[in-house]
C-alpha positions as CSV (number, residue, x, y, z in Angstrom):
1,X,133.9,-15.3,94.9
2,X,134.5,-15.9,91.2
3,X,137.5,-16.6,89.7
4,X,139.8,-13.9,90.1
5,X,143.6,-13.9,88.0
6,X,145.1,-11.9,90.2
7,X,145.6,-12.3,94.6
8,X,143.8,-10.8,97.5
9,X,146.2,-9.4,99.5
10,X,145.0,-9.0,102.9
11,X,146.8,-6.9,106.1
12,X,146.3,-7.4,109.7
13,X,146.2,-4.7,111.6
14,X,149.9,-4.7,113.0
15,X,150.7,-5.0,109.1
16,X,149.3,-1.8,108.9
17,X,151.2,-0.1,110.8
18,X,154.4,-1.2,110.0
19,X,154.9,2.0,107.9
20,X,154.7,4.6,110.9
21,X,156.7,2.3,113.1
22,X,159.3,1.2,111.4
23,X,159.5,3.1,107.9
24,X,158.8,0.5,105.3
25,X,157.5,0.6,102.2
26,X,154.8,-1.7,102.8
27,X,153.7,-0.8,98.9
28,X,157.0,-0.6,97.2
29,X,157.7,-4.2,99.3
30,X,155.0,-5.8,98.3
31,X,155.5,-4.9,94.8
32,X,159.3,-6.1,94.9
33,X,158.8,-9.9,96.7
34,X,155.6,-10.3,94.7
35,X,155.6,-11.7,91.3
36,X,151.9,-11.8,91.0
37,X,148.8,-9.5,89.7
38,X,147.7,-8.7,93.5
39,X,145.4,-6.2,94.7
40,X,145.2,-5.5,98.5
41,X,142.0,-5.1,100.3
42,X,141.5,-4.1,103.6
43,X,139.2,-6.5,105.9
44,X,136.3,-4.1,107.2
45,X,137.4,-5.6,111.1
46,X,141.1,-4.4,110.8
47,X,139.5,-1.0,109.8
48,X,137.3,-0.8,113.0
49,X,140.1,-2.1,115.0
50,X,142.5,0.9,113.7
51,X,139.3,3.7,114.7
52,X,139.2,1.4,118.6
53,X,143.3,1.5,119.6
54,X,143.0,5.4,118.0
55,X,141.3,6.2,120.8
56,X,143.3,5.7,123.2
57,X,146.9,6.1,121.7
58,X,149.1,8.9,122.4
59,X,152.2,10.1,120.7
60,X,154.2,7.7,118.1
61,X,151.6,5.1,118.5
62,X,148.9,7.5,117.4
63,X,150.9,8.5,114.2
64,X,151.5,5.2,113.5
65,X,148.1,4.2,114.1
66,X,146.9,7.6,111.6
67,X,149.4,6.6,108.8
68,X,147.6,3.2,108.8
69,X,144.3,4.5,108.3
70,X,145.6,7.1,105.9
71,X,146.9,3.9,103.9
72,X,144.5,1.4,104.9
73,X,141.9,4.4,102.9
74,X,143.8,3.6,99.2
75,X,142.1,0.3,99.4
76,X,139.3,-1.4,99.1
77,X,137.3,-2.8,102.1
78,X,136.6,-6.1,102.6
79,X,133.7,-7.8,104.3
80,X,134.9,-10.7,106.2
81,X,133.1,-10.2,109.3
82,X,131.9,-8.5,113.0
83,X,134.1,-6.6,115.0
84,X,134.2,-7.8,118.9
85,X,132.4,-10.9,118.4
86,X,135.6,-13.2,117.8
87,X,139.5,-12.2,117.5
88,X,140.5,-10.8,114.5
89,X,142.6,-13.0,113.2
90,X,140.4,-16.1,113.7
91,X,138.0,-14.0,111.3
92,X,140.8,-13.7,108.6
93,X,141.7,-17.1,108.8
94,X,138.6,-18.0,108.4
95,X,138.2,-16.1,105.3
96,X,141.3,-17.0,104.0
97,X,140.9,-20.9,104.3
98,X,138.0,-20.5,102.7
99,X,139.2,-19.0,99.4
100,X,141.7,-19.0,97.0
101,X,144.5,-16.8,95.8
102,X,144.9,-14.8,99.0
103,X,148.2,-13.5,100.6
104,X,147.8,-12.5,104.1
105,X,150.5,-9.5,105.7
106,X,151.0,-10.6,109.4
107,X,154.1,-10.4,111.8
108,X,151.5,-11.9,114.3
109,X,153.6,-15.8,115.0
110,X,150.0,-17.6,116.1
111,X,148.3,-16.1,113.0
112,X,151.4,-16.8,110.4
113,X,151.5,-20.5,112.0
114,X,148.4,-21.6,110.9
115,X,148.5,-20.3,108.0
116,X,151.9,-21.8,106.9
117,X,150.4,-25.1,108.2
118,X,147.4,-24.4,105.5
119,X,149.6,-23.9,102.9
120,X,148.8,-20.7,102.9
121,X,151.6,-17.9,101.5
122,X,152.5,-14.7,104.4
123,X,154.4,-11.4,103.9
124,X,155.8,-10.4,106.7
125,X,158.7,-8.0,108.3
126,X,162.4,-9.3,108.4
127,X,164.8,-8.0,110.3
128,X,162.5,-4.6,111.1
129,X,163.1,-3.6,107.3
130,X,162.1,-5.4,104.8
131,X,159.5,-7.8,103.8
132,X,159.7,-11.4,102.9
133,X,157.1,-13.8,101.1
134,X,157.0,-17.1,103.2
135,X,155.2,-20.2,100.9
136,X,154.7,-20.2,96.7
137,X,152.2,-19.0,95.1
138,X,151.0,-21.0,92.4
């Protein structure tokens, strides 16, 4: 990737529902706790993910799961690699670690974890209702 000014802000899945679970303004949020140009993409493996648990969710969860996609379409896709052939988040880690500038939404502790440990900066959900920036970004 060439040098870009402004951040990659990348979503996990759960991150992506957020909205239809617990009525944040994932947008509005992100724009209040960062400071930064950013521009959120969507990796194309959180996408798939969204069209698998569709399938077999029912009620709230499937609303939840519809907003996400709904949302998850405003955004660019990114290509960070193969559905089902390792987890998820080892794939945005991976990705992450690997360039700079990026900002990863997770309430996932494992994922968050490691990515504090890189140095790496995480939005996630406080309290169920807003969202908080963990790390600088420099």
């Amino acid at each position: 990737m060439s040098k870009r000014r402004e951040w990659l802000v990348i979503p996990d899945t759960n991150f992506l529902l957020v909205p239809g679970q617990f009525g944040v303004d994932i947008i509005s949020e992100l724009n209040r706790v960062l400071d930064v140009r950013f521009r959120v993409v969507v990796p194309n493996v959180v996408l798939q993910e969204l069209e698998v648990i569709e399938r077999k969710a029912r009620g709230k969860d499937l609303m939840a799961i519809r907003m996400a996609k709904k949302l998850a379409e405003r955004f660019e896709t990114l290509e960070i690699g193969e559905f089902g052939k390792r987890p998820i988040d080892d794939q945005i880690f991976d990705f992450v670690v690997k360039n700079e500038r990026v900002i990863v939404c997770t309430n996932d502790r494992g994922l968050k974890k490691r990515l504090r440990e890189r140095g790496i900066p995480v939005v996630y959900l406080r309290s169920k209702k807003i969202l908080e920036l963990e790390g600088m970004l420099g």
